[in-house]
N, C-alpha and C positions, 0 to 999 in steps of 0.2 A: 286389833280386831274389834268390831261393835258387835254391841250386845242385841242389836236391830235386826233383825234381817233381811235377806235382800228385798222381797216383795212380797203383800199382801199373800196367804194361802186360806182353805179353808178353815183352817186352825192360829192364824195369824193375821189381828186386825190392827191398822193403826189411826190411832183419833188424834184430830188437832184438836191443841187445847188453847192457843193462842188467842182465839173470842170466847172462853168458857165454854168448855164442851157441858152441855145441858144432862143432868142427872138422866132424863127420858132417856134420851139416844144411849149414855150409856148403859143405862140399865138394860135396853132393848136389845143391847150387844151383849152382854153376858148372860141375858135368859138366852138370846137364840145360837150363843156357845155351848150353855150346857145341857140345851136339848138336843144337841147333836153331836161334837166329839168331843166338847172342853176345846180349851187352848187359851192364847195366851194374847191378852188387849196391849198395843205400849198407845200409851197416854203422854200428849204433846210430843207425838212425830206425824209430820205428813205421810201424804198416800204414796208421795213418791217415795219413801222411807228417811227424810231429813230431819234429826229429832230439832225443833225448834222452840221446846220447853213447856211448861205447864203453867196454866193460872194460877195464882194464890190461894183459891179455893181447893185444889187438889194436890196440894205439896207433902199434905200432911194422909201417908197412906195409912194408918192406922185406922184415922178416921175415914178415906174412903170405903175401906173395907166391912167396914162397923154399917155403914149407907148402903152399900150393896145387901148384906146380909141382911137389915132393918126392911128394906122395899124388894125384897124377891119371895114369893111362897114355891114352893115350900124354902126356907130362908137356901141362899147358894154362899159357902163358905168356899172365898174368895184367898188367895195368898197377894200380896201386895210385897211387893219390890223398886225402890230407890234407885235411879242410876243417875250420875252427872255424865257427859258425854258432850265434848268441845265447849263445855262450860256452861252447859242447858242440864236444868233437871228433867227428867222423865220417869214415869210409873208404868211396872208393869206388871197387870194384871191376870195373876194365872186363873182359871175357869174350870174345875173339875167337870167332866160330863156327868152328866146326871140320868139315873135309870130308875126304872119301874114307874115313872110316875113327869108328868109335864110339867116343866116350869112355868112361872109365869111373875108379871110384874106386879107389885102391891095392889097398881089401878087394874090389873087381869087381861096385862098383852102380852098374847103367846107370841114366841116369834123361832123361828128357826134361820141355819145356814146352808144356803148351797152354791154351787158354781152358776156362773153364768153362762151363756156358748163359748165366751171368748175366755174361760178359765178362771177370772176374778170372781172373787167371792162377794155374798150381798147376804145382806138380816132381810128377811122377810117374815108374814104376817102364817102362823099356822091357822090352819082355817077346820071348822069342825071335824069335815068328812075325813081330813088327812088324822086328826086323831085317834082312832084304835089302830092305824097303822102304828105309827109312833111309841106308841104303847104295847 
């Protein structure tokens, strides 16, 4: 059995890491997780769910964790998890939701998660007016 699951949810993202996935983008994903349920990032697997491994830059999850924490305000303390999985590493990144108060990225990009019509999930940009909603 994989530790993967079957397909993307609103609390289930998966980022390829095969060309570097760029600290923005995932930073983007973990504020706009824990402004809305939390949940859980795996790093180097595709969308289709195929883990096909992590850059060299993100093998070491201690320190991505330390990177998340470091560029999020108010800081998002992140759990980081290891897997090997048909001989690829991958990381996965659990997201506590966050309450009372909006996350946002060091540079100050709010972003939140919702469905689309078609059920798949998407990070998008929180925008002022949707704020004292959110709060």
């Amino acid at each position: 059995m994989s530790i993967v699951p079957e397909k993307e949810t609103l609390t289930v993202e998966f980022k390829s890491d095969r060309d570097r996935l760029s600290d923005d983008d995932l930073l983007e994903e973990i504020v706009g997780m824990a402004n809305t349920q939390g949940g859980d990032i795996y790093i180097g697997v595709e969308d289709d769910g195929t883990p096909t491994g992590l850059h060299s830059t993100h093998r070491d999850s201690v320190r991505l964790a330390a990177m998340i924490g470091n560029k999020t305000v108010p800081s998002v303390s992140v759990r980081t998890a290891a897997h090997t999985i048909g001989g690829v590493q991958i990381v996965v990144v659990s997201v506590p939701p966050h309450s009372g108060t909006l996350v946002a990225t060091a540079s100050g990009k709010i972003t939140r998660r919702r469905l689309k019509h078609d059920g798949a999930p998407e990070t998008v940009p929180v925008y002022p007016y949707e704020m004292p909603r959110m709060l």
